[in-house]
C-alpha positions in Angstrom: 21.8 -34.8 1.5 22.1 -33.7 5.3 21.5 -30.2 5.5 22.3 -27.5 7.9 20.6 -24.2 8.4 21.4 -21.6 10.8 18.0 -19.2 12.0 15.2 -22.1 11.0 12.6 -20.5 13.3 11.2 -17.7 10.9 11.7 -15.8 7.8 13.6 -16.8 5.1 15.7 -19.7 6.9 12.1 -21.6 7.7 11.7 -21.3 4.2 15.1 -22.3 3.1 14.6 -25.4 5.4 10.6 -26.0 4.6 11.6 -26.4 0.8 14.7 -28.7 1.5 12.2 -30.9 3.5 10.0 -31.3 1.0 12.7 -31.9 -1.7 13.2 -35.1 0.9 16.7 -33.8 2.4 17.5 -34.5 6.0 17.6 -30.9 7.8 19.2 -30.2 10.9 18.5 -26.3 12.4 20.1 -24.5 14.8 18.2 -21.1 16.3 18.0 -19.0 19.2 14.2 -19.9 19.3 12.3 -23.3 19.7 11.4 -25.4 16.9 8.9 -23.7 14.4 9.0 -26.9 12.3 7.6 -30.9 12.4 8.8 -33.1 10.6 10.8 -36.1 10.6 13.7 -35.4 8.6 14.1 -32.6 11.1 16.2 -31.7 13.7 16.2 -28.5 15.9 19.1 -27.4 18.4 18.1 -24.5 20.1 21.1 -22.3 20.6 22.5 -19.0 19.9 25.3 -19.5 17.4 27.7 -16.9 19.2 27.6 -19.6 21.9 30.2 -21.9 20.5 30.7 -24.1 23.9 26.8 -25.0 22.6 27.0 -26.1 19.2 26.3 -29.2 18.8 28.6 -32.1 17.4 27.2 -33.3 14.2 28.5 -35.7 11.2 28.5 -35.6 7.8 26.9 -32.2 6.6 27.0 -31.9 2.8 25.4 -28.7 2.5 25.4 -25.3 5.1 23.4 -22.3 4.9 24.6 -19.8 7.2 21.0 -17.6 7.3 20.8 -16.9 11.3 21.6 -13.0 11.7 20.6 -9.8 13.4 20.2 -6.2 12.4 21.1 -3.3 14.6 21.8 -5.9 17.7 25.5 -7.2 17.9 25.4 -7.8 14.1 29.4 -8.0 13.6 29.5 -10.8 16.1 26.6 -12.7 15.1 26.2 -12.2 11.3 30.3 -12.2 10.7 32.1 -14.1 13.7 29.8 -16.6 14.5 29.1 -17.6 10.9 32.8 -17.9 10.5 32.8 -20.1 13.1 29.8 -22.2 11.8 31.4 -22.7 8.8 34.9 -23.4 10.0 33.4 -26.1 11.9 30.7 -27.6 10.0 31.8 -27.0 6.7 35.9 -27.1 5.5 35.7 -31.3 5.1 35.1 -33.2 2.9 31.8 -34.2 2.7 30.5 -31.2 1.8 29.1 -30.4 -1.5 27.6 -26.9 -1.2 27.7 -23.7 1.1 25.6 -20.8 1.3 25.9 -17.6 2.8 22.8 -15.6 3.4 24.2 -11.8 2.9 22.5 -8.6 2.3 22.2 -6.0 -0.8 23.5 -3.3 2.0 26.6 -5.5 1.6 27.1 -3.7 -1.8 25.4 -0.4 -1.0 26.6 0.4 2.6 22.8 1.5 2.8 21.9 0.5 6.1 22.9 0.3 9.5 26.9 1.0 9.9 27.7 -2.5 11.7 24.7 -4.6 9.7 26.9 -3.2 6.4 30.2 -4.1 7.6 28.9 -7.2 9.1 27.4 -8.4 5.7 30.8 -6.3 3.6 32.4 -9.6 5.9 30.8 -12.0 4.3 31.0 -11.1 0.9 34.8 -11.0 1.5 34.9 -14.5 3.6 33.0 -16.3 0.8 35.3 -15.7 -1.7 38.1 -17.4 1.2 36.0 -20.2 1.6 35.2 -20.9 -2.1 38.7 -21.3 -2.7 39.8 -23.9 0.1 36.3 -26.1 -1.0 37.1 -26.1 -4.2 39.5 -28.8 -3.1 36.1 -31.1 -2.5 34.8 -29.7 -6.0 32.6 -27.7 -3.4 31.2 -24.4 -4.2 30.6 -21.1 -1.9 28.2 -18.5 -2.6 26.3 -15.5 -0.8 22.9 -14.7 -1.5 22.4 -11.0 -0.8 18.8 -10.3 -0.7 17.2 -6.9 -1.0 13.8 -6.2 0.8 12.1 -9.4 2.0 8.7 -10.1 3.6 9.5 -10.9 7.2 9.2 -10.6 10.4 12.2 -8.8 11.2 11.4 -6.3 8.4 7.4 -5.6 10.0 8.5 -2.1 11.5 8.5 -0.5 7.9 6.2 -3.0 5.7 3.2 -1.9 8.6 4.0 2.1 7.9 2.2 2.9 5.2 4.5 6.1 4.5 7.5 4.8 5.0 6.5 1.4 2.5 5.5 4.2 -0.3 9.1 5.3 0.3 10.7 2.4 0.2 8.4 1.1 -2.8 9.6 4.1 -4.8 13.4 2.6 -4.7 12.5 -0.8 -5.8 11.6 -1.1 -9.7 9.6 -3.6 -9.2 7.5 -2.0 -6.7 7.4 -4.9 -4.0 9.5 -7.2 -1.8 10.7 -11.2 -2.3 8.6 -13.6 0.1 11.0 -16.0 1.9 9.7 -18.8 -0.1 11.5 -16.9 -3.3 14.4 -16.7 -1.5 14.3 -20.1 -0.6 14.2 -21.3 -4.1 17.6 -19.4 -5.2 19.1 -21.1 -2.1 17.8 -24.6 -3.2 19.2 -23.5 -6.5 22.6 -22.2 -5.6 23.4 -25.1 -3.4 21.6 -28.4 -5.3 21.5 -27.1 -8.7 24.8 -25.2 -9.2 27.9 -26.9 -9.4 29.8 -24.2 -10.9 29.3 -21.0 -10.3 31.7 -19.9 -7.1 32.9 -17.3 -5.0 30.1 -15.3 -6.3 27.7 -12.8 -4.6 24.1 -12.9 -6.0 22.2 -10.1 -5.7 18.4 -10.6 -5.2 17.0 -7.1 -4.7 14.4 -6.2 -7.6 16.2 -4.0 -9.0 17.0 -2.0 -6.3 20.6 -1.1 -6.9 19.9 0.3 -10.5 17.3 2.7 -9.5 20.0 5.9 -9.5 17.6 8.8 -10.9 19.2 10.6 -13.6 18.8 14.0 -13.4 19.8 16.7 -16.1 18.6 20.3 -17.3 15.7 19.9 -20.0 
């Protein structure tokens, strides 16, 4: 399979593309940054994705991830516009088999910063879009919507020992997904499934059940 991941430089989307690599896939990234990755079935095009006079031509992709984004830095045009773009261009044909939208659980809580919600709301909405014009090329769409995860972009809270007891005391499980978790729904949703469609999967620990019940003893 010839693969294509947006944001391969760090956090989840190295992840996503690290397992895919070792699964033998042919990866092809496209970040902002230089290459974080060696390896001969990969390919890095170092871009920012809003640029799309930059993008490069490519043929035959059978599966997209759409994992580059931003929080609380242009998010509507980079984790909405520009992954509409990526997908309208790499991904309505018909070669491919599988696309993957990496979304957020603010997406369904609206618990976060007001453009990074609406931004990620987008994507919930545009996956179902896509899922129905692929289905055409028995081609599935999903969104993964991750709670907490453990990287870099997240290091401002996970290194305040106050504010990680806060945010601790939301999440059932009492920790956060490592990229590498992540990245094994992905392979999952996108190799795996060939069914499910137009869904959004939340990934969160448990974070959007944890409403407090309070009453009068």
């Amino acid at each position: 399979m010839n693969v294509l991941i947006t944001g391969t430089s760090q956090g989840i989307g190295k992840a996503i593309a690290e397992l895919f690599l070792k699964e033998g896939h042919t990866v092809i990234g496209i970040d902002r940054q230089a290459a974080s990755i060696s390896n001969s079935l990969y390919t890095h095009y170092t871009c920012d994705i809003r640029d799309t006079s930059a993008l490069p031509e490519l043929a035959e992709i059978n599966i997209l991830i759409n994992n580059a984004g931003t929080q609380n830095e242009d998010d509507i045009s980079t984790n909405l516009k520009a992954l509409i773009h990526i997908t309208e261009k790499y991904g309505i044909q018909e070669n491919i088999s599988s696309i993957l939208n990496i979304g957020s659980a603010s997406a369904h809580t609206g618990a976060e910063f007001p453009e990074y919600c609406a931004s990620k709301g987008g994507v919930l909405a545009y996956t179902k879009n896509v899922a129905k014009r692929v289905a055409k090329f028995n081609a599935t769409c999903n969104s993964l919507d991750p709670g907490g995860v453990l990287t870099p972009l997240n290091a401002c809270v996970m290194e305040d020992q106050e504010l990680w007891e806060q945010i601790m005391d939301e999440t059932p499980l009492r920790r956060w997904a490592t990229p590498e978790e992540i990245a094994q729904w992905a392979y999952f949703l996108t190799v795996v499934n060939r069914f499910c469609t137009g869904q959004s999967i939340l990934v969160d620990g448990g974070e959007a059940i944890n409403h407090q019940f309070i009453w009068k003893d």
